[in-house]
N, C-alpha and C positions, 0 to 999 in steps of 0.2 A: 272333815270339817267338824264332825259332831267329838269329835276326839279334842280336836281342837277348844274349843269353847265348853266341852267339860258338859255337856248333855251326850242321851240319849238318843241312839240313832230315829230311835221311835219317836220322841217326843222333837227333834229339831225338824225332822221328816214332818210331822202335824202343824209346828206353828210355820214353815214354809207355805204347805198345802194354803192353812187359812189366811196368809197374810198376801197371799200372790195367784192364789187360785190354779196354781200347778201342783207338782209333785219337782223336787229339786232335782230328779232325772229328767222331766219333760223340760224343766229351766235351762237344764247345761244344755240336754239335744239343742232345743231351740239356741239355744245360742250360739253353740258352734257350728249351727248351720250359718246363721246368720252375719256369722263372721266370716265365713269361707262367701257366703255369696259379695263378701265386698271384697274380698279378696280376686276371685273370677272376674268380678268387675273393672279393678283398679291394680293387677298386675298381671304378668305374664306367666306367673309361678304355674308349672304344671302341677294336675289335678293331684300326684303322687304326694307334690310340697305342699299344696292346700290341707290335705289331709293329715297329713305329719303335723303342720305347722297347728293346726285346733285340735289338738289332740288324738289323731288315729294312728294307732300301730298299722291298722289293716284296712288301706285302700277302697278295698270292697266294703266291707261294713259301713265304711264312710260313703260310700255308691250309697248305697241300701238306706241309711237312716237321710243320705241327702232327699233321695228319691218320697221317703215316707215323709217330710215335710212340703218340699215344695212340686213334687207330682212330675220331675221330669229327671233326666240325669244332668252331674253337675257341667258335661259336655256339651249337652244342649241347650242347660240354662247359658253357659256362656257364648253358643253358638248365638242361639235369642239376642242375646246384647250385642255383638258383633252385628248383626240383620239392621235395630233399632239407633247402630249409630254410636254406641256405648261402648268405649275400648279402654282399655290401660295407657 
């Protein structure tokens, strides 16, 4: 991105931070989490294609950083919504 727009990774990495109050790694995490949980929610796509599908080569890492946002695995969050009535 910063290649793109002809800045420095350092200085697009600073007016991120100040203009959003993250770091544009914590932006993307969060994001592709949050896309995979509407995904678990509103298809059938196994966890393999979720994680392909927002960016992970590697399944597990996508376990992992799922886990480090929303505190459960993406199996179980989608179990939770199956329980709560909430299907694809």
């Amino acid at each position: 991105v910063s290649r793109l727009l002809g800045y420095f990774e350092s200085y697009l990495s600073l007016l991120f931070k100040n203009s959003l109050g993250v770091t544009y790694s914590e932006f993307l995490l969060e994001t592709r989490i949050r896309v995979s949980c509407q995904l678990l929610e509103n298809t059938e796509l196994s966890i393999e294609e979720i994680a392909e599908s927002t960016g992970y080569a590697d399944v597990r890492f996508f376990r992992r950083n799922f886990i480090k946002i929303m505190n459960l695995t993406p199996l179980k969050y989608r179990k939770a919504l199956l329980k709560k009535g909430v299907h694809a």
